[in-house]
N, C-alpha and C positions, 0 to 999 in steps of 0.2 A: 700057283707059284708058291715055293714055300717062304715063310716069312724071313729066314735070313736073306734071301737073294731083294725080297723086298726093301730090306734094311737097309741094304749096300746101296739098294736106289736110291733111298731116299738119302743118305750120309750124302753120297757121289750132288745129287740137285741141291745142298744146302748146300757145297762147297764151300765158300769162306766167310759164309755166317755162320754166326753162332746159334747154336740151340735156343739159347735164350730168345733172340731175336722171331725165329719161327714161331716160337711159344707163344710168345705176344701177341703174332700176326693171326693164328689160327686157333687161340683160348686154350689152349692145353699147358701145360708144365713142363719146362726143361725136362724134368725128369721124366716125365710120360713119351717126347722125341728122341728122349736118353733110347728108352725099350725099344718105340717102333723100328730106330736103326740098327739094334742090336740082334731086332728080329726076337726081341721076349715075348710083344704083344703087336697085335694088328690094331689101327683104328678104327673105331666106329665109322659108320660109312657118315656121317655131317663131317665128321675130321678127315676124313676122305677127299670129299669133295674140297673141302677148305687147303686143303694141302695142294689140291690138286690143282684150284687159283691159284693160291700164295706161286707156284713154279710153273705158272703158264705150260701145264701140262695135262694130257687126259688122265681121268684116274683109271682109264683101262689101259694106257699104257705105263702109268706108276705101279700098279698091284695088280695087273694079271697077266700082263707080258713079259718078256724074256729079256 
Protein backbone atom coordinates (compact mmCIF):
# COMPACT_ATOMS: atom_id res chain seq x y z
CA UNK A 1 0.00 0.00 0.00
CA UNK A 2 1.53 3.23 -0.72
CA UNK A 3 2.23 5.47 2.26
CA UNK A 4 -0.32 8.23 1.38
CA UNK A 5 -3.25 5.93 1.58
CA UNK A 6 -1.49 4.79 4.79
CA UNK A 7 -1.56 8.29 6.15
CA UNK A 8 -5.32 8.86 5.49
CA UNK A 9 -5.62 5.70 7.76
CA UNK A 10 -3.87 6.65 10.31
CA UNK A 11 -5.34 10.74 10.30
CA UNK A 12 -9.15 8.85 9.78
CA UNK A 13 -8.13 6.23 13.50
CA UNK A 14 -6.81 9.37 15.46
CA UNK A 15 -9.96 11.16 14.76
CA UNK A 16 -10.37 13.67 17.37
CA UNK A 17 -7.20 13.35 19.19
CA UNK A 18 -4.51 15.17 18.71
CA UNK A 19 -1.13 14.34 17.52
CA UNK A 20 0.30 15.34 20.44
CA UNK A 21 -1.77 12.96 22.46
CA UNK A 22 -0.69 9.82 20.02
CA UNK A 23 2.92 11.08 20.45
CA UNK A 24 2.90 10.48 23.96
CA UNK A 25 0.99 7.31 23.88
CA UNK A 26 3.50 5.53 21.28
CA UNK A 27 7.19 7.70 22.10
CA UNK A 28 7.46 9.50 18.78
CA UNK A 29 6.96 13.43 18.23
CA UNK A 30 4.01 15.19 17.07
CA UNK A 31 5.91 15.98 14.22
CA UNK A 32 7.15 12.50 13.21
CA UNK A 33 2.76 11.52 13.40
CA UNK A 34 2.76 14.92 11.62
CA UNK A 35 4.83 12.73 8.33
CA UNK A 36 3.39 9.32 8.83
CA UNK A 37 -0.24 11.01 8.06
CA UNK A 38 0.92 12.91 5.38
CA UNK A 39 2.36 9.69 3.98
CA UNK A 40 6.34 11.59 4.08
CA UNK A 41 7.50 8.67 6.20
CA UNK A 42 6.39 5.00 7.20
CA UNK A 43 7.19 3.85 10.77
CA UNK A 44 9.50 1.60 11.98
CA UNK A 45 7.86 -1.52 12.59
CA UNK A 46 8.11 -1.20 17.08
CA UNK A 47 6.02 2.26 16.18
CA UNK A 48 3.98 -0.05 14.20
CA UNK A 49 3.01 -2.29 16.31
CA UNK A 50 2.65 0.64 19.22
CA UNK A 51 0.27 2.27 16.84
CA UNK A 52 -1.28 -0.64 16.15
CA UNK A 53 -2.33 -1.08 20.29
CA UNK A 54 -2.69 2.54 20.83
CA UNK A 55 -6.10 2.00 18.06
CA UNK A 56 -7.09 -1.44 19.02
CA UNK A 57 -6.26 -2.37 15.43
CA UNK A 58 -4.01 -4.96 13.43
CA UNK A 59 -1.08 -3.54 11.90
CA UNK A 60 -1.96 -5.66 8.87
CA UNK A 61 -4.89 -3.94 8.59
CA UNK A 62 -3.35 -0.22 9.35
CA UNK A 63 -0.33 -0.71 6.64
CA UNK A 64 -1.06 -3.28 4.38
CA UNK A 65 -4.60 -3.38 3.50
CA UNK A 66 -6.88 -1.22 1.51
Amino acid sequence: MESKKIGEKLAELRGSKTQEEVSKAVGVSPAAIGMYERGERIPRDEIKIKLAKYYGKSVQFIFFTN
